[in-house]
N, C-alpha and C positions, 0 to 999 in steps of 0.2 A: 688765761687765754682770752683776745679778745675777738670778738665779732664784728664785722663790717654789716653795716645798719643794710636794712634789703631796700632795694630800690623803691622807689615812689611810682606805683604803675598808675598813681593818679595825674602827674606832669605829662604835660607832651613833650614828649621826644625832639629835642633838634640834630641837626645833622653833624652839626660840629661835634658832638658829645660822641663819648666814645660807647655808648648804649645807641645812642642813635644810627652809627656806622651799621655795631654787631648785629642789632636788629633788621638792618637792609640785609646785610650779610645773610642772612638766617634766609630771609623771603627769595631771593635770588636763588642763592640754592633750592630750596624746594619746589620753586616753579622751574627752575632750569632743569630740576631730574624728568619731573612731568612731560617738559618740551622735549627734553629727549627721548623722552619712551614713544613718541608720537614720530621723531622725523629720523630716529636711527636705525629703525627695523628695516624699512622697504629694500634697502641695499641687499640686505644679510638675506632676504629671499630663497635667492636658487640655492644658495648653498643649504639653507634650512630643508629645501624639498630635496636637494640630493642625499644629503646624511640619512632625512629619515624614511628616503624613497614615496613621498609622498605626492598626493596630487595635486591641481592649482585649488582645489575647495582647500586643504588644512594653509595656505597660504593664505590665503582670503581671511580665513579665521585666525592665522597668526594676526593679521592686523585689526581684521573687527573686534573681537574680542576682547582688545585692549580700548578702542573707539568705545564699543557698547555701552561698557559699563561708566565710562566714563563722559560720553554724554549723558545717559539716563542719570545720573545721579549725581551728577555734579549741583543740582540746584538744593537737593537735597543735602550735599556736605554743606552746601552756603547755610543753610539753615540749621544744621545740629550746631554748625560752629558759631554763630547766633544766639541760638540755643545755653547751650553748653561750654561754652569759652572758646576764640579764636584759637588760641595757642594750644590748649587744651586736644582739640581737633586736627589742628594741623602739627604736632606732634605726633598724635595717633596714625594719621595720615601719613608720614616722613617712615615709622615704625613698620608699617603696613607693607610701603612700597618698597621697602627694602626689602622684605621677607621674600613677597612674590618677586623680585626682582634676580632673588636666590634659585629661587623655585623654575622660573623661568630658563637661567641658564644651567641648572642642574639638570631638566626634565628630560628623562629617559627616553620618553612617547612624544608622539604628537597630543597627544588625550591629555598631559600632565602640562606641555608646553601651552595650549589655547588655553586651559583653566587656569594660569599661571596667569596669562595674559591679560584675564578678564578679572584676579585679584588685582595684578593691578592698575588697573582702570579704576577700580573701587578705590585702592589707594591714592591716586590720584584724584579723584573724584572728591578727597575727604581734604588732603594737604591743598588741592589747586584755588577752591575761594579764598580761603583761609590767608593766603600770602598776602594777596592786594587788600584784601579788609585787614590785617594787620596794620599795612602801612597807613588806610585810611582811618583808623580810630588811633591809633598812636603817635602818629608826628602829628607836630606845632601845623598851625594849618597856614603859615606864610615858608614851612619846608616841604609841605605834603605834594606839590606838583612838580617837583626835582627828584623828590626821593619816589615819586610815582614812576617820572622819565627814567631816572637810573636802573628802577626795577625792569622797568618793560626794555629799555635799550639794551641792559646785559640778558636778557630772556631771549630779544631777536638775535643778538649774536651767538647766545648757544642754540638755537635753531635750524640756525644756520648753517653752523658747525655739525651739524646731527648726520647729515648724509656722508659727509666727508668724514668723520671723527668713523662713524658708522664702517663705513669703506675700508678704513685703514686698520681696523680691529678685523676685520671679515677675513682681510687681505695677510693679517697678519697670525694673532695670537688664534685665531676663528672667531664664530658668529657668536659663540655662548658667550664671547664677553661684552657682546655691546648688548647683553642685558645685568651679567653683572660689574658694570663701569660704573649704572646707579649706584650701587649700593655704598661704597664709601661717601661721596656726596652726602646722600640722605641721612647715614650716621652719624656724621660729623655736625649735620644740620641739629641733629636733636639736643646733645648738652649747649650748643649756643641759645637755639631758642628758649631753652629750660631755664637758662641764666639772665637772658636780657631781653626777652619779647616779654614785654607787659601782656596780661590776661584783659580780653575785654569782649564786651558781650553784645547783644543787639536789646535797644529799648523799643518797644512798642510804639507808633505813633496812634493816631484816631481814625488815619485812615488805612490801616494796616500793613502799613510797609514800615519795613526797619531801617533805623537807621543805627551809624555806629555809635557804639557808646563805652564807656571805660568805668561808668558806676559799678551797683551793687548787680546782683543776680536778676534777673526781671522772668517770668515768666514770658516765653514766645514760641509759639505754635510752628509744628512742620509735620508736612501733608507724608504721611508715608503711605496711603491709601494712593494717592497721585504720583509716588516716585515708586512702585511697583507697577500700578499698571503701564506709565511710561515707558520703563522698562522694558516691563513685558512685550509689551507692543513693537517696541524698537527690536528686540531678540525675536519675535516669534517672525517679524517680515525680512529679517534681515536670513535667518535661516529657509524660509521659502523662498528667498531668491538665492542664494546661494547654492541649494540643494535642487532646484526646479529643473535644473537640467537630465537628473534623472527620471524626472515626470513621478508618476503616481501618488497615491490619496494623500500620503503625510504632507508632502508639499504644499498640496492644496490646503489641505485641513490646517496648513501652521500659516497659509495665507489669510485664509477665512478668522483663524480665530486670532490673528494680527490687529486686525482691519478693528473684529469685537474689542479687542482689547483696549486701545486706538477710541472707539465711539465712547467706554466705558471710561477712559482717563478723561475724555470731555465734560462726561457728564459730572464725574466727581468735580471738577472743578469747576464746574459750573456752580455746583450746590455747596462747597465745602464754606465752611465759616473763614479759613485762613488756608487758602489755596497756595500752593507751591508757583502755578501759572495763572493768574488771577486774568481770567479772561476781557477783562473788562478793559485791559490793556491795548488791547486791539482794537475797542472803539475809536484811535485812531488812526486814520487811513494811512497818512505816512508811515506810522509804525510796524502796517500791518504790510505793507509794499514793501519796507526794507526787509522785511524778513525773508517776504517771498523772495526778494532779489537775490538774499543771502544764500536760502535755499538752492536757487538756480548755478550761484554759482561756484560754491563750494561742492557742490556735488559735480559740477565740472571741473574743476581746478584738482581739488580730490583722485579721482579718478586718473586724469592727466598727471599726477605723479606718481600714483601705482602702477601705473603700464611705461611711462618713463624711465624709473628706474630699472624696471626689467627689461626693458625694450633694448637698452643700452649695453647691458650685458649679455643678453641670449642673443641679440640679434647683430648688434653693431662688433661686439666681443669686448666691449670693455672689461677690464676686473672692476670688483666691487669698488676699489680707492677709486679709481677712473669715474666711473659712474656718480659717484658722490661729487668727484672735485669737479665734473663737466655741469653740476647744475649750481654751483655755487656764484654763477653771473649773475643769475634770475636775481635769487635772494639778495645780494646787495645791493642791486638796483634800490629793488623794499627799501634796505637798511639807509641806502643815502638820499633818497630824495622822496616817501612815501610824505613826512614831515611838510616839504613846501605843499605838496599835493595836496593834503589836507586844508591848507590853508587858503589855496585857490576855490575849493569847495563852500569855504566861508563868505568869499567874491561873491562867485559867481553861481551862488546854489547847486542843488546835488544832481540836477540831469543833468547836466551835460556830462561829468565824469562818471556818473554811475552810467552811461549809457555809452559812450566811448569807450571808457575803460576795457567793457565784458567784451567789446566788440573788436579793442585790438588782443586781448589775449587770446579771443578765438581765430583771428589770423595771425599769430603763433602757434597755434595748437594746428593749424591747417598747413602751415610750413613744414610742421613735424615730419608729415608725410613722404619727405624727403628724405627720412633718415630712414636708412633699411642697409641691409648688408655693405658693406664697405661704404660706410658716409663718412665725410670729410668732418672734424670739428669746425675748422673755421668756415667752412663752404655750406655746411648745412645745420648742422646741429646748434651752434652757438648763435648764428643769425635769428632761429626761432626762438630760443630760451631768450634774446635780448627782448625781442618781440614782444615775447610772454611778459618777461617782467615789467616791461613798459607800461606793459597793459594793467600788470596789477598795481605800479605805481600809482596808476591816474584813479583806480577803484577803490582800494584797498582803504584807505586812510576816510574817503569821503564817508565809503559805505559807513564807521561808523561813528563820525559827526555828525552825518545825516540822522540817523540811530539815536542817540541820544537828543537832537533838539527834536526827534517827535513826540518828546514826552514832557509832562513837567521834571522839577528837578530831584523832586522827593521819587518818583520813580525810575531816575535813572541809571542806578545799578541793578535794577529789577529788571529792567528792557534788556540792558545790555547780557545779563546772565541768561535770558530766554534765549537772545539771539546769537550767545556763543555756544550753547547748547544746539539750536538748532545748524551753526554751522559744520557741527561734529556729525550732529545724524546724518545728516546730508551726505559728508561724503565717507562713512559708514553705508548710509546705503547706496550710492556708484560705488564704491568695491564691489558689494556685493551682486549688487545688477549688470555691470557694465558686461561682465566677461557671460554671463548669460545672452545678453542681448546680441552680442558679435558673434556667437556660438563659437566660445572656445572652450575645447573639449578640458580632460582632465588633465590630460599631459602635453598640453599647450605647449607649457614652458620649457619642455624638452626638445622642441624642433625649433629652430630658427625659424622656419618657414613658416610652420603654422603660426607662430607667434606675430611674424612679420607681418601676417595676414589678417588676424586679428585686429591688431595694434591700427592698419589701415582703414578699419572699422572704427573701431574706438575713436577716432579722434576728430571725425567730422562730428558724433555723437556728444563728446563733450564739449566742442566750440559749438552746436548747439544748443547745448545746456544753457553756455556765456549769453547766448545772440536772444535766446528768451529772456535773460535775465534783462539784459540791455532795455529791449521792446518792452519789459513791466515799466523800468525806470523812468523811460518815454512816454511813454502813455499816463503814469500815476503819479510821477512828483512833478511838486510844483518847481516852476523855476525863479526861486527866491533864495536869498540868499540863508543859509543854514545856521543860523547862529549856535556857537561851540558851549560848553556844558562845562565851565571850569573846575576841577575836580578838588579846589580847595572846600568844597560844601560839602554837605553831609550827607551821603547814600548809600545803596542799599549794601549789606558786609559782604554780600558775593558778585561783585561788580568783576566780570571778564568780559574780554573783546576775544571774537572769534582765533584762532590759532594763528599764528605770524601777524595778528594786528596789534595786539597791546600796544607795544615802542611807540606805534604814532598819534594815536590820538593822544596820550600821554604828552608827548611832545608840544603836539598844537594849544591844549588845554593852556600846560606849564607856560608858551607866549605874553 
């Protein structure tokens, strides 16, 4: 009997090779289960609170839940899988999110359904670095910005597809299956990458950031001291604002010791020898403005499609499929023209679109307001989603080109994993605050009206969110032109762009 010799996980991978395909293959899948655990739930909403008679808090937490864990630790998977081997990890990762993925459309309670949710965030959390750092330590480095594009261009299309694929499982088979829809995916992902994803690990530099690498083992440090209190902090504010509406001490008290928690993951990495967020990053000012900007407007944008999709259904009466297929104009907007946007951004530097941008999707988000009980699609509804997406064409892409030339280039998957973590808490936390702020009660989502009324609330609050964002970009970046960060070089192993961005800087880079 004879044996076929095992691969050479010390060559780089080309694309023509039939290793080099299965291994895209693998990475695609596992970030495409990820993007759909993030854009296929909001639809399946009311049907989830009418089954389990619940309130808009266990809705909140269907979605947080999944957000929490998966901001807080995503920088943390970039690291074990560094650590401990790419493949290795995102493997474990793939394994994980299947399970919870089981768990989630299995769960009896709402008790069993959030904790389901929040494993897999953690799964996610573990498989989601892991993808793009495969593709960058593995491929030949004259295939790695095609096979970077292809990865993020099939991730935006199942993205995309998440609300509508989402809709049409609610509409159909029910909701519990647009959680178990992962689970095949993710299975099928693990004996390919077992077979054809080379193992590789993160080397050490001098000045502590990792870069990828496919040698022997190396010893590399990761902050678990900084991805607990992170954590912590992100969970303990996200439940005072979710729960505040029924006022009393816990609330407070899980404010208060948020906030501790929050000063204490500071401080750790202020002091740690090999920090998770190595503060020093922020020394500069650019860097430190795209964040905020990120911040301002993902927790806008956020928000505006957690009350969108519901909006649409309790209020307008679409079904779940309706609702998904009415916002799929925004999204390809993204998909077909976010790519030149970015490029314009290279022109013409990052104010102007980061400042325009936030400002036309908030006059989208303010057209919304026309959508209430018997709204037209073509008259009201689709005019504002063109709006929106316009608006995130002209931001989206620049935000983060911008992003990456504010740093050198040995830190530039270290920037970009901070700032795609902070665009998750962000709008992690608008879910949880927005519907406090409008004062919507617990059973909102059961009246049109009160919903209607909320909803009318909400969304001058999040095109404020944009119109701050905008006014930081204005006032703090320079207006030079942004030079791009081509990703054939070598950085950090957990290099992610905030959710619906990857495809395009990917793109611009690969030019």
């Amino acid at each position: 009997m004879t044996h076929s010799p095992a691969p050479d996980d010390s060559a780089p991978l080309r694309l023509a090779s039939a290793r080099g395909r299965w291994t895209l293959l693998a990475t695609v899948l596992g970030s495409g289960v990820v993007l759909l655990g993030s854009t296929v739930t909001n639809v399946a909403l009311p049907r989830i609170g009418d089954d389990f008679d619940a309130d808009l808090a266990v809705l909140q937490w269907t979605v947080n839940a999944y957000m929490l864990t998966l901001a807080g630790l995503i920088l943390l998977g970039g690291s074990l899988g560094d650590r401990f081997g790419r493949r290795r990890i995102f493997v474990l990762g793939l394994v994980w999110f299947a399970v919870a993925s089981l768990l989630c459309g299995l769960a009896p309670d709402t008790t069993t359904l959030i904790a389901a949710r929040a494993l897999q965030g953690v799964g996610g959390a573990l498989l989601t670095p892991g993808s793009l750092a495969i593709i960058e330590a593995s491929f030949h480095r004259d295939d790695r910005p095609r096979a970077i594009g292809l990865w993020s261009g099939f991730g935006g299309v199942g993205a995309a597809l998440g609300p509508f694929l989402g809709g049409w499982l609610v509409d159909g088979p029910g909701w519990r299956w647009t959680f178990l829809l992962s689970i095949v995916p993710a299975l099928l992902c693990v004996p390919v990458a077992l077979h054809h994803v080379p193992e590789s690990v993160g080397t050490p530099r001098t000045d502590g950031v990792l870069t990828a690498g496919t040698g022997g083992r190396q010893r590399v440090g990761f902050d678990i001291p900084g991805a607990v209190l992170g954590a912590l902090a992100l969970a303990l504010i996200t439940y005072a604002l979710t729960e505040a509406r029924d006022g009393g001490p816990v609330a407070v008290g899980a404010s208060v010791a948020g906030v501790a928690a929050g000063a204490a993951f500071l401080r750790v990495e202020r002091r740690s020898g090999d920090p998770m967020m190595p503060l020093s990053v922020f020394s500069s000012r650019q860097f430190t403005a795209v964040n905020l900007i990120t911040l301002c407007v993902y927790a806008g944008t956020g928000g505006f499609f957690f009350l969108t999709a519901l909006q649409l259904q309790i209020v307008v009466g679409y079904s779940a499929l309706g609702a998904g297929a009415a916002m799929l104009p925004n999204t390809a907007l993204m998909l077909l023209f976010s790519s030149r946007s970015g490029m314009l951004a290279r022109r013409l530097g990052p104010r102007m679109p980061l400042t325009v941008g936030p400002l036309v999707c908030a006059a989208g988000m303010l057209m919304m307001l026309r959508v209430g009980p018997g709204a037209s699609y073509l008259h009201d509804i689709l005019p504002a989603l063109l709006v929106m997406g316009a608006g995130m064409v002209v931001m989206v892409a620049p935000l983060t080109v911008t992003l990456l030339s504010s740093v050198d280039s040995a830190n530039a998957g270290l920037a970009s994993g901070i700032n795609n973590a902070a665009a998750r808490a962000a709008g992690l936390v608008s879910v949880a605050a927005l519907p406090l702020l409008v004062g919507m009660g617990p059973d909102a989502y059961r009246s049109d009206a009160a919903f209607d009324t909320s909803f009318s609330r909400a969304m001058p609050l999040c095109a404020g969110l944009l119109a701050v964002g905008a006014s930081v970009a204005f006032g703090t970046l320079r207006q030079t032109a942004a030079a791009s960060r081509a990703l054939h070089g070598r950085t950090h192993g957990w290099l992610m762009e905030p959710p619906l961005v990857s495809r395009f800087i990917h793109h611009q880079t690969a030019e």
